[in-house]
Each structure stands twice: as C-alpha cells, then as structure tokens.
KELOFI-843541 format. One line per 5 residues: number of its first residue (from 1); their letters; for each residue x, y, z of C-alpha. Coordinates in Angstrom, 2 decimals. Example, Ala and Ser with C-alpha at 12.3 -4.5 7.8 and 13.67 -1.06 7.14 Angstrom:
BEGIN
1) AS) 12.30 -4.50 7.80  13.67 -1.06 7.14 $
***
This chain:
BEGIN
1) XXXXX) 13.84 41.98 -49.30  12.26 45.50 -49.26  9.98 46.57 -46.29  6.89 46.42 -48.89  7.50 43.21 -49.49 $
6) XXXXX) 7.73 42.05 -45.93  4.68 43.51 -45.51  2.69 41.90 -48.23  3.58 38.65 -47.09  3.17 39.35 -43.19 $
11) XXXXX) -0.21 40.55 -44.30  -0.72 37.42 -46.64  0.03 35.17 -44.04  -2.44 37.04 -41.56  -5.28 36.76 -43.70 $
16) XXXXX) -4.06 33.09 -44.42  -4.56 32.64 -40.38  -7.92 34.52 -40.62  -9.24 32.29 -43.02  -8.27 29.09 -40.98 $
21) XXXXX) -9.83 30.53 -37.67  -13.23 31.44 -39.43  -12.85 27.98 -40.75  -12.34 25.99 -38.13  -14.98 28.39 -36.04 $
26) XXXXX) -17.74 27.58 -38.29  -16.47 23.54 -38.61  -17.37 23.95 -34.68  -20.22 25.56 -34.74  -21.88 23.39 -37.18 $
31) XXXXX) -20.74 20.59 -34.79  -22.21 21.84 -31.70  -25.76 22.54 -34.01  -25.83 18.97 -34.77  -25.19 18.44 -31.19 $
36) XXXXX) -27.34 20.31 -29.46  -30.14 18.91 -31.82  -29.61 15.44 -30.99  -30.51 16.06 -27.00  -33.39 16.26 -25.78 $
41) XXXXX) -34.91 19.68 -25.13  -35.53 18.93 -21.09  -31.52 18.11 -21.29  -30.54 21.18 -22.78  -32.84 23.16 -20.32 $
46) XXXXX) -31.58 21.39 -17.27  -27.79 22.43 -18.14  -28.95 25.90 -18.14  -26.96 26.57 -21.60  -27.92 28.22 -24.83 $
***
C-alpha cells in the first residue's frame, strides 16, 4: 500500500469518527433539552446549572 493511500483511509476513518462524535453529541444534547424541560423551573434554579 502506497503512503497516499494510507492516508486517504486514515483520513476516511477520522472523518468517519467525526461524524459519530457530532452524532452522538447532538443525540445528547437533544436528551438533556427534553430533560431540562420536564423540571420545574424553581428545580433547575436551585441546582444552580444552565
């Protein structure tokens, strides 16, 4: 295998990860939306979070 085409798949396989993570990042953040919609506004400004 040439070093170009080591490359192209190291790089393939990167952007493979990348996609997962922003994925699974948004898939989370959606959850924690839903989340902190469902409590209570005194809750959420009790536990001092954003």
């Amino acid at each position: 295998m040439t070093d170009n085409a080591a490359k192209q798949i190291i790089n393939a396989e990167a952007d493979q990860r990348a996609r997962k993570t922003e994925r699974l990042r948004q898939l989370r953040e959606a959850q924690e939306a839903t989340i902190i919609a469902d409590v209570p506004v005194s809750a959420k400004k009790r536990s001092g979070k954003n």
